[in-house]
C-alpha positions as CSV (number, residue, x, y, z in Angstrom):
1,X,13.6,6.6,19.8
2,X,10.7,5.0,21.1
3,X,10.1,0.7,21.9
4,X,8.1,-0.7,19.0
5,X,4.7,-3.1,19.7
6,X,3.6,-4.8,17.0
7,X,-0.3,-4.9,16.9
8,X,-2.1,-8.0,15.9
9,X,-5.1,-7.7,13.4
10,X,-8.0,-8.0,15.5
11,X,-7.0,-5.0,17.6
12,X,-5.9,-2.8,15.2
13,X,-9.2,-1.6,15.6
14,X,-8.2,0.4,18.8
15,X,-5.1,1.8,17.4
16,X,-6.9,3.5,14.3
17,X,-5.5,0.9,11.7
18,X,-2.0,1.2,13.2
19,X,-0.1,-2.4,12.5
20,X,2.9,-1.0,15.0
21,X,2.5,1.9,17.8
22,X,5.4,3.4,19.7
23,X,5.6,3.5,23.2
24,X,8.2,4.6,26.4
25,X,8.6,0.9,27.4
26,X,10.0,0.3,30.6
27,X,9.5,-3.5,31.6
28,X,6.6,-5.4,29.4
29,X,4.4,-4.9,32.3
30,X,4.5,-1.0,31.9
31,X,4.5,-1.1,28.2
32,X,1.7,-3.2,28.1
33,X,-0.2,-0.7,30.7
34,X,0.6,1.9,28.6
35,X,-0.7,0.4,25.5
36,X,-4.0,0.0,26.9
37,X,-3.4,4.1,28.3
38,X,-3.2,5.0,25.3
39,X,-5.7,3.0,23.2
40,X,-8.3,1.7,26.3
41,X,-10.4,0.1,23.8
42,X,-7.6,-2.8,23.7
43,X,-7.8,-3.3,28.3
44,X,-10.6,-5.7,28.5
45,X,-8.5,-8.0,25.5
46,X,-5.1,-7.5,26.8
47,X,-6.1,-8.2,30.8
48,X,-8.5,-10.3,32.6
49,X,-10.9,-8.6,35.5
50,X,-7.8,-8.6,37.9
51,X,-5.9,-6.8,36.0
52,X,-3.3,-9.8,34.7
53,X,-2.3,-10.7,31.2
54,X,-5.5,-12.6,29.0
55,X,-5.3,-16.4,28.5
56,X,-5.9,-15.1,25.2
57,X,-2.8,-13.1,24.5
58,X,0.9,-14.2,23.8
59,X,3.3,-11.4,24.4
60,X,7.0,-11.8,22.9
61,X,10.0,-9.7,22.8
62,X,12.2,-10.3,20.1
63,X,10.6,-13.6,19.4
64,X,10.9,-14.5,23.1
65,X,7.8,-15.5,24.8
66,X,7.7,-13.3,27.7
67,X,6.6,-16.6,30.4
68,X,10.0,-17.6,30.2
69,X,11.7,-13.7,30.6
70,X,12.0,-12.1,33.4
71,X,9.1,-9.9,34.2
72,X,11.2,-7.0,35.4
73,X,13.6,-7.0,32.7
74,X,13.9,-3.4,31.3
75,X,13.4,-3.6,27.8
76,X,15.7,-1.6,25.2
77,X,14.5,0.7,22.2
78,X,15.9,-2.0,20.2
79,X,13.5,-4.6,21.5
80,X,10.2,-4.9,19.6
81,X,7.1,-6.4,21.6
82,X,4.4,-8.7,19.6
83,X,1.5,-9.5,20.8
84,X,-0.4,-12.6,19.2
85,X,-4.2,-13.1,19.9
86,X,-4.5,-16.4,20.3
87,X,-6.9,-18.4,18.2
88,X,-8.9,-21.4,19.8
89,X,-11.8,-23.5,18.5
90,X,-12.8,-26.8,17.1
């Protein structure tokens, strides 16, 4: 059994269409690393040039948002990660 992220429309692009993609999880940090592995098309939307999560991207697990989680909380096959590109404008 494999951690389930949840792919937001605009970067289904990079993950052929998928809407979900399985990964080996770990902590969100190393899932999130090995999102953008797999599908490198999706690093330069995920992270920022040093390598951090984008003020652009909300990451939750189980409908927690990861800024209040602890970063090095292992998370379970159970868990599923979300990510939500976040919209801004006027």
């Amino acid at each position: 059994m494999a951690l389930r992220v949840k792919i937001p429309v605009p970067l289904q692009q990079f993950t052929h269409g998928q809407k979900e993609v399985e990964l080996k999880g770990g902590t969100v940090s190393d899932t999130l690393k090995e999102l953008v592995s797999k599908f490198p098309g999706m690093k330069k939307h995920i992270f920022d040039a040093q390598d951090r999560l984008s003020g652009f991207m909300n990451i939750y697990v189980n409908k927690e948002d990861t800024r209040y989680l602890p970063q090095e909380r292992i998370l379970k096959d159970t868990d599923e990660v979300l990510i939500i590109h976040a919209v801004s404008g006027g």
